[in-house]
N, C-alpha and C positions, 0 to 999 in steps of 0.2 A: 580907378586910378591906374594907369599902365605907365606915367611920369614921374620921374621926381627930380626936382630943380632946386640943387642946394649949389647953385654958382655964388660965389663972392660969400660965404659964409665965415672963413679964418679959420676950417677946416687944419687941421696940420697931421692926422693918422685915422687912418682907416682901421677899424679891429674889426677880430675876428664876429663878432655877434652882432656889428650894426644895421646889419641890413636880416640880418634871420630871420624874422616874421616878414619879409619882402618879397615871398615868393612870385607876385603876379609882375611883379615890376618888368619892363622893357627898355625904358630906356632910362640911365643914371646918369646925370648930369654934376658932375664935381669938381668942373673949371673953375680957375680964378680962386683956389685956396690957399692955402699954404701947408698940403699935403707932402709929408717926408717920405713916408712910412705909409705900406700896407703891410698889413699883419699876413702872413700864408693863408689859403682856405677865407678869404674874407667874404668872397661872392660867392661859397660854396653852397649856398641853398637858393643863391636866388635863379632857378632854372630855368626861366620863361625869359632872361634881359636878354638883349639885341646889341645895346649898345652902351657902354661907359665914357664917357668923355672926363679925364682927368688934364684936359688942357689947361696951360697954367699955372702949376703948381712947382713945389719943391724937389721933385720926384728926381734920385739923382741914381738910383738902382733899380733894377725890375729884376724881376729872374720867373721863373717857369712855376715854383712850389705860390707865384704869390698870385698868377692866374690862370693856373691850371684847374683849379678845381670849377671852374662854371657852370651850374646845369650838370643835369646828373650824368655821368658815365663821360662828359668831354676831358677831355685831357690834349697836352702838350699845346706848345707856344712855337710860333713859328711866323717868318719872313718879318722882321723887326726893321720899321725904318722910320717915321715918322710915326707911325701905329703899330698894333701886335694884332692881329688876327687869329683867333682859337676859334677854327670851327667857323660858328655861325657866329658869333659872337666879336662886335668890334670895338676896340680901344684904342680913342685919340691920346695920344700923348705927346700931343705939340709944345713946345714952348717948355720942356723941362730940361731939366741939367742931367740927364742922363751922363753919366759914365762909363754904366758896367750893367752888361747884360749876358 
């Protein structure tokens, strides 16, 4: 398994340990919930994903402590517009109420 497809599930936070045994993962699919909230360090073990898609959700703050940590040794968050790009690593986050970044 290199997928995981939790779209439309009524998702609402992301903590820090749900994905920890998820090292092999690639791409995270978490559209379409009702995510508020990532906890800091939430993806910080999963070092192999490529891609998060949190399109859709409640997402109205982002900041750098809550996807900086990806895959080991990446760091910092940068060119924020429609997505965040770290690295190798890409984050849809279409469709959210951002405010504050």
């Amino acid at each position: 398994i290199t997928s995981i497809d939790l779209e439309s599930n009524k998702i609402s936070k992301i903590k820090r340990n749900n994905f920890k045994d998820l090292s092999y993962i690639q791409i995270l699919n978490l559209k379409s919930n009702l995510i508020e909230l990532i906890e800091p360090k939430s993806f910080e073990t999963n070092i192999n994903v490529k891609e998060i898609y949190l399109d859709k959700n409640l997402i109205k703050e982002i900041n750098e402590n809550q996807l900086s940590y990806i895959g080991s040794n990446k760091k910092g968050v940068c060119n924020f517009a429609y997505f965040i790009k770290t690295y190798n690593v890409f984050f849809s986050l279409l469709y959210n109420l951002i405010f504050k970044y």
